[in-house]
N, C-alpha and C positions, 0 to 999 in steps of 0.2 A: 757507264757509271750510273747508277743507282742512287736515287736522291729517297734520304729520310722523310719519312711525312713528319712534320714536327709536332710534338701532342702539345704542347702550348695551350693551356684553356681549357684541356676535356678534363683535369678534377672537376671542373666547377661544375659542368655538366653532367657528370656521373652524379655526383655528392647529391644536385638537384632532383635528379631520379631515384634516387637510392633514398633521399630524405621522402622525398612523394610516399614511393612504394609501405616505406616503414611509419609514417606519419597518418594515411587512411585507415588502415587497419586501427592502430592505436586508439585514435580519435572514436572510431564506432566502437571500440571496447568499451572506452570512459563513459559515454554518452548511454552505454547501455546497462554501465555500471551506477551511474547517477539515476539512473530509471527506477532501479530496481532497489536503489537507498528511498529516494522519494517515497517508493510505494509503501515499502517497509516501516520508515517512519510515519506513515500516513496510517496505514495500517493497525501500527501501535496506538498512536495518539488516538484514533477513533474508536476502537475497543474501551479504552482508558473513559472518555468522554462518556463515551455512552452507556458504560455498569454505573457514573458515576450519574449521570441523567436519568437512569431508572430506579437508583434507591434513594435520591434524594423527589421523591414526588410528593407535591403538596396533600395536605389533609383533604381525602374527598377524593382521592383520584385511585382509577381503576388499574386493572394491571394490562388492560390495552393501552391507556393514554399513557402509562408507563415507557412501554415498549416505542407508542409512537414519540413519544422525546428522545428514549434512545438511539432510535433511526434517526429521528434529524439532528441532534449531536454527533452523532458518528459523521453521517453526509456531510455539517459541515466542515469536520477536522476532515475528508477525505479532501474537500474541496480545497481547503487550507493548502494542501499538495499539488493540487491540478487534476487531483482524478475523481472519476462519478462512481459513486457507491450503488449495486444492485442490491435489490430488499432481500434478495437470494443467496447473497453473499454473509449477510451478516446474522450468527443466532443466537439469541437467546434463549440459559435457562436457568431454574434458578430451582435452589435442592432445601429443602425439603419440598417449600411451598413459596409462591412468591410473596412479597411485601410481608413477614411476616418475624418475627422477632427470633434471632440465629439463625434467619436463613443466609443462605449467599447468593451472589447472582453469577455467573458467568458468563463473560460476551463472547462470542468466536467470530473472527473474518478469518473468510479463505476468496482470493482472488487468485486472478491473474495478469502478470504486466507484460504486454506485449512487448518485442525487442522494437528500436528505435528502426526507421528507414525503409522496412520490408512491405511491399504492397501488396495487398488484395489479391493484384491479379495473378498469381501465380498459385493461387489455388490452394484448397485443402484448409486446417486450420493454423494460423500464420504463428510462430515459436513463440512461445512466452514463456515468463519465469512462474512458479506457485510460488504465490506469498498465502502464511497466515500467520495470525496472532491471536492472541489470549488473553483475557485479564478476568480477574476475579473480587468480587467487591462484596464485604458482609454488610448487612442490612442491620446489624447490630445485636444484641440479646436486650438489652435496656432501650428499645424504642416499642412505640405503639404499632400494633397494627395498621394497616393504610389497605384504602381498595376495599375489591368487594371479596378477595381472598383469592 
């Protein structure tokens, strides 16, 4: 005669594996999804910050000390996020002429956000998402000129 193994116990055991297997994957999707919101909104807000840090420049100021307020408004809404802003990443430019009454300005980032967890050493360049954004700010038709043009 032949005795049953009795399975007594092994759902819980499955269920435990089966929750593991479907529970890792998920989790690095979220985490990678939450990455690439951060950036996004980081992204936005420091475009925003920094068309709006280059046309509000005090009387007397140049259209480089412009630009350098708009990098560090931008830097620090990026930092606001957790992420470091490259000078390479972010441009401006502004149509017709800058600082200059109906013109506009235009900020651009374009970055990238690496995915969460994947290390270095396996070589090559590591997968990231492209982020950019855009924003665009007039400098007004009824203001004075600023800068040195």
């Amino acid at each position: 005669m032949t005795r049953r193994r009795d399975e007594r116990g092994n759902a819980v055991v499955e269920f435990s594996w089966l929750a593991i297997l479907l529970m890792v994957p998920l989790v690095y999707v979220m985490l990678g999804v939450f990455d690439v919101q951060r950036a996004s909104y980081g992204a936005t807000a420091a475009t925003r910050a920094a068309g709006r840090a280059f046309v509000i420049v005090p009387d007397g100021m140049s259209e480089d000390e412009a630009r350098a307020r708009a990098y560090a408004a931008a830097r620090v809404a990026m930092r606001d996020q957790g992420m470091d802003l490259n000078t390479d990443d972010l441009k401006i430019t502004c149509a017709p002429a800058c600082l200059q009454p109906g013109s506009t300005v235009t900020v651009a980032l374009d970055t990238k956000v690496r995915l969460p967890l994947i290390p270095d050493a396996l070589g090559g360049e590591p997968p990231a998402v492209h982020i950019t954004a855009q924003h665009t700010e007039p400098y007004g038709n009824y203001r004075e000129p600023k800068g040195n043009g």
